[in-house]
C-alpha positions as CSV (number, residue, x, y, z in Angstrom):
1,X,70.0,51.2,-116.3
2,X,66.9,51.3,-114.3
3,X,63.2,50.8,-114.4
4,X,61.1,53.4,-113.4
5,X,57.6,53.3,-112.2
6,X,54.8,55.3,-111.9
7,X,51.3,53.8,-110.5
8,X,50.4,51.0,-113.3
9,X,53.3,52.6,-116.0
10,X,56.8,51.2,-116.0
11,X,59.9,52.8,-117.7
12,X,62.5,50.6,-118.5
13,X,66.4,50.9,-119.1
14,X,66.2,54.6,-117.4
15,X,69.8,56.4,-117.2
16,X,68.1,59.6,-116.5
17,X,65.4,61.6,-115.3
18,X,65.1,65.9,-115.8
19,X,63.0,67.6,-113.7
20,X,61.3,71.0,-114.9
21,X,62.0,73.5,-111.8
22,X,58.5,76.0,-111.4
23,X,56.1,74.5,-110.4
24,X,57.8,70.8,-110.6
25,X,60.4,71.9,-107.7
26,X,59.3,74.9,-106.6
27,X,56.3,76.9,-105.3
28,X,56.8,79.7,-107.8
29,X,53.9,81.2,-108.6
30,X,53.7,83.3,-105.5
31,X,57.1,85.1,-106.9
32,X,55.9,85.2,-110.8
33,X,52.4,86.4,-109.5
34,X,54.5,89.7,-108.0
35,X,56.9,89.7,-110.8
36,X,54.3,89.9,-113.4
37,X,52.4,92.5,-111.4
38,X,55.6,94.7,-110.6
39,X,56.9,94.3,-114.3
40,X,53.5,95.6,-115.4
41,X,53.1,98.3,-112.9
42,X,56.4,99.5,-114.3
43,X,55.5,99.8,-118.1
44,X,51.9,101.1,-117.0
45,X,53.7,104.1,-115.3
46,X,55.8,105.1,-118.5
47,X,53.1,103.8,-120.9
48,X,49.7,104.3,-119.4
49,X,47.0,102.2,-120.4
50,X,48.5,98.9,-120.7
51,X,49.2,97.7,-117.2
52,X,45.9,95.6,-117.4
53,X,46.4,94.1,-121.0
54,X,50.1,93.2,-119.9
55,X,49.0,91.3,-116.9
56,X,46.5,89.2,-119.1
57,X,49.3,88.4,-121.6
58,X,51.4,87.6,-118.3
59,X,48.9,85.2,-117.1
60,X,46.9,86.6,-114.4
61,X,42.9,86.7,-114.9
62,X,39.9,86.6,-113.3
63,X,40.5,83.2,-112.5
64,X,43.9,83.6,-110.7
65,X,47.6,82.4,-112.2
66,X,47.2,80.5,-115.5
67,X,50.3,78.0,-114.9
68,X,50.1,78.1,-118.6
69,X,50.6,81.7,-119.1
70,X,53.4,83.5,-120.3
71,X,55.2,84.4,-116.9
72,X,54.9,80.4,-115.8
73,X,56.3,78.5,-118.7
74,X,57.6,81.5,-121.2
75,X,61.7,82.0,-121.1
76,X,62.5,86.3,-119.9
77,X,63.0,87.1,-123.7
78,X,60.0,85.9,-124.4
79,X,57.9,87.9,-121.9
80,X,60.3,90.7,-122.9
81,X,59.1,90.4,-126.5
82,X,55.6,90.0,-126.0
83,X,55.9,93.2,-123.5
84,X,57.1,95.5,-125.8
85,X,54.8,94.3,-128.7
86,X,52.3,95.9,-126.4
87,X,54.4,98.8,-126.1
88,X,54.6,99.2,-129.6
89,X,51.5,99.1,-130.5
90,X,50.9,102.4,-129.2
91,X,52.9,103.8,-131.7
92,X,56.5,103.9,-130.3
93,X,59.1,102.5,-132.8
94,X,60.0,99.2,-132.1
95,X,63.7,99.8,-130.5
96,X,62.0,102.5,-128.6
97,X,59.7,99.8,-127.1
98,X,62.5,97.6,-126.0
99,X,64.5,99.7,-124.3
100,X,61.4,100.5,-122.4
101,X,60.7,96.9,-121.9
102,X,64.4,96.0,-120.5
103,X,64.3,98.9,-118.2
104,X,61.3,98.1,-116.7
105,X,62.5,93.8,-116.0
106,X,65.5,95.6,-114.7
107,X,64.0,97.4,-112.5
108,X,61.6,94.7,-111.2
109,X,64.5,92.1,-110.7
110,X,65.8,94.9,-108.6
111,X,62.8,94.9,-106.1
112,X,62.5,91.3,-106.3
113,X,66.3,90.4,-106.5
114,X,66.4,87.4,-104.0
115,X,64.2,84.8,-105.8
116,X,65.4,81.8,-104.0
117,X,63.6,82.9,-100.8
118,X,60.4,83.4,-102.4
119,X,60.7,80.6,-104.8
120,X,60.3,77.6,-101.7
121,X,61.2,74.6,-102.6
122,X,57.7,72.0,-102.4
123,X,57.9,69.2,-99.8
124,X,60.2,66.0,-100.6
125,X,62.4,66.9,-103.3
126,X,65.5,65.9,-101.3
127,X,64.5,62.7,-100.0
128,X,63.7,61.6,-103.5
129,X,66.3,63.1,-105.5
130,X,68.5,61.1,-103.0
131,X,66.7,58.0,-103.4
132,X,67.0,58.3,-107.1
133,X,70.7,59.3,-106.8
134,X,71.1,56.1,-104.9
135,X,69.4,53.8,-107.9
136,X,72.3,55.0,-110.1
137,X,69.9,57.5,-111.7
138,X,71.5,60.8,-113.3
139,X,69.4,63.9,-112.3
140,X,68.9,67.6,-114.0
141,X,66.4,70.7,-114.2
142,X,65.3,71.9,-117.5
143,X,63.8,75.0,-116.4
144,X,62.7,78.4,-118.9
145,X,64.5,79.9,-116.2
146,X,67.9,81.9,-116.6
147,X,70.8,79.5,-115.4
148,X,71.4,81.8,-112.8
149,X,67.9,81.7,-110.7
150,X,67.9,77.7,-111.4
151,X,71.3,77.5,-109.4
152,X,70.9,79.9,-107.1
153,X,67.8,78.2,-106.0
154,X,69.7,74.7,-105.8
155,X,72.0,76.3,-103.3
156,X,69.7,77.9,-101.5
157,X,68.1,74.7,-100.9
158,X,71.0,72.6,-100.7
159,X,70.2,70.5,-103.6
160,X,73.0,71.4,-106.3
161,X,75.1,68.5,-105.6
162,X,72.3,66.1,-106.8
163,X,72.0,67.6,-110.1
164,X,74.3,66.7,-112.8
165,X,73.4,69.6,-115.2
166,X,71.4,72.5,-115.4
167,X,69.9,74.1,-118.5
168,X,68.5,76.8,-118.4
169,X,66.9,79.1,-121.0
170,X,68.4,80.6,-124.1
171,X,67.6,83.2,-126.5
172,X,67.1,81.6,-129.2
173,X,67.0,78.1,-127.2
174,X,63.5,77.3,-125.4
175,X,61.1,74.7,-124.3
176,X,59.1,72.9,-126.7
177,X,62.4,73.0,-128.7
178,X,63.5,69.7,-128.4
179,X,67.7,70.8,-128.8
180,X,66.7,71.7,-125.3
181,X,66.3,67.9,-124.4
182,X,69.0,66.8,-126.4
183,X,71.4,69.1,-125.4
184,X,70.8,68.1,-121.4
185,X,71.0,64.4,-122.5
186,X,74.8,65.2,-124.5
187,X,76.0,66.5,-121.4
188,X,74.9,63.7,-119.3
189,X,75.9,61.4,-121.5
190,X,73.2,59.8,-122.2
191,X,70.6,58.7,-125.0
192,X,67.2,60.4,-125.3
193,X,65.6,57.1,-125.4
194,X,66.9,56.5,-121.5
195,X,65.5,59.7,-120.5
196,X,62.6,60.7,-118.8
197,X,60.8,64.3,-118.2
198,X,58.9,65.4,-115.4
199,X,57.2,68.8,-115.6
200,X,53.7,70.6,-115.3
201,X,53.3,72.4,-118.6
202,X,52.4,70.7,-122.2
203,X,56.1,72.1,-123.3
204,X,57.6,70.1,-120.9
205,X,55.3,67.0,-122.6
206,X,55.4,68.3,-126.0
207,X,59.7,68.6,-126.2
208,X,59.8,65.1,-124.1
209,X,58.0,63.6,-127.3
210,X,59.4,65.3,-130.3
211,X,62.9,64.5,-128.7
212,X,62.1,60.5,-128.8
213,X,62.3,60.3,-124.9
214,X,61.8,57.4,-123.2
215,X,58.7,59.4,-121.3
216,X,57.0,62.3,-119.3
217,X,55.4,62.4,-115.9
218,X,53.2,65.5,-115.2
219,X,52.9,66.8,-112.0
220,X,49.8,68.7,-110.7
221,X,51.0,70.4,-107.0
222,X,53.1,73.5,-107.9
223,X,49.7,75.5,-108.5
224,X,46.7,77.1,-107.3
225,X,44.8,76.1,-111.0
226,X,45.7,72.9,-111.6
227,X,47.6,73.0,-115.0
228,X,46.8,70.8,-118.2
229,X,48.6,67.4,-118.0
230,X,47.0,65.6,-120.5
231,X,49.8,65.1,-123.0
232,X,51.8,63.8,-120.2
233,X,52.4,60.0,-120.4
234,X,51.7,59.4,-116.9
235,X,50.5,62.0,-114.1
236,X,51.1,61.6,-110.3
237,X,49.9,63.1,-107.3
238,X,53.5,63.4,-104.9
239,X,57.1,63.7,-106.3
240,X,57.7,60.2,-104.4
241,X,55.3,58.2,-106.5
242,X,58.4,58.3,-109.2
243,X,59.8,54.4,-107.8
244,X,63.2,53.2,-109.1
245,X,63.7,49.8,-109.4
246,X,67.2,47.5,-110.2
């Protein structure tokens, strides 16, 4: 095992650290600023009126991208369900609002169907996933993301063989839950207690704790607002702050 350390924090007996992808890994919010606007330009068009409400529930204000917000940290089933409460309240019945909702996602996944190109990878990741591989650490992403967009931007970016698992988002199966962490740690092999989290969002900070790991480093650089790290145990300015010694 190793000890991690981050400015004047050290993590000891480390087998593992999971990275959060949006935001943590990736420039995202480029590609979920479009896809909130396109999915809300959709249901506007079929249900006039609440375009504008939708994109405040989605995350975008005055103020820019909330990396808080529904589109950043919420899993698609939950921006589907909070999109067709809107729906609904307009006085379509409830199934009627659904199938509204799920044609409209389909539709924008359709426009915006190559999400690894406009989900860039941020500056380093390699070179320290490969400096981490090399202290014997185990690596994975715990993303709200579908399994699907997490690998297919791990290929894109020629990082899959790093990564020892991926978990993605469930239906009934999301960050803050901590089953999330624990199910990434059965499949490393690992205990919680040897684990640590880095991510951006306070569900990232908030499953890290409830799920007894060892810690949680908060990361600051994937966003034009800087998000809300204080329930992080440790926040650092570059992905390569994250030291491995032994």
């Amino acid at each position: 095992m190793v000890t991690v350390v981050c400015h004047d924090r050290q993590f000891e007996n480390i087998s593992a650290i999971l990275f959060d992808k949006d935001g943590t890994l990736a420039h995202s919010e480029p590609y979920l600023r479009h896809l909130a606007q396109r999915r809300a330009r959709l249901i506007d068009a079929q249900i006039p009126g609440v375009g504008e409400p939708l994109l405040m529930a989605f995350g975008l204000d005055e103020q820019g991208f909330n990396p808080a917000g529904l589109t950043a940290v919420g899993s698609r089933q939950e921006n589907k369900i909070a999109a067709a409460a809107y729906v609904a309240e307009t006085g379509r019945c409830w199934l009627e609002s659904l199938e509204i909702i799920n044609q409209a996602f389909q539709e924008a996944d359709q426009v915006m169907q190559n999400k690894a190109k406009e989900t860039v990878v941020l500056p380093g990741v390699a070179e320290v996933f490969d400096r981490l591989r090399r202290s014997h650490l185990k690596l994975g992403v715990v993303s709200s993301d579908i399994r699907e967009n997490i690998e297919q931007f791990l290929d894109f970016y020629q990082l899959r063989d790093y990564i020892q698992i991926i978990q993605g988002a469930e239906p009934h199966l999301t960050k803050p839950n901590p089953q999330v962490f624990w199910s990434a740690c059965e499949q490393l092999g690992v205990s919680p207690q040897q684990v640590l989290m880095v991510g951006d969002a306070p569900g990232d900070f908030t499953m890290a704790r409830n799920a007894q790991a060892a810690g949680s480093i908060g990361v600051a650089w994937g966003w034009s607002r800087p998000p809300n790290l204080d329930q992080a145990d440790v926040a650092i300015a570059k992905l390569d702050e994250i030291q491995a010694i032994g």
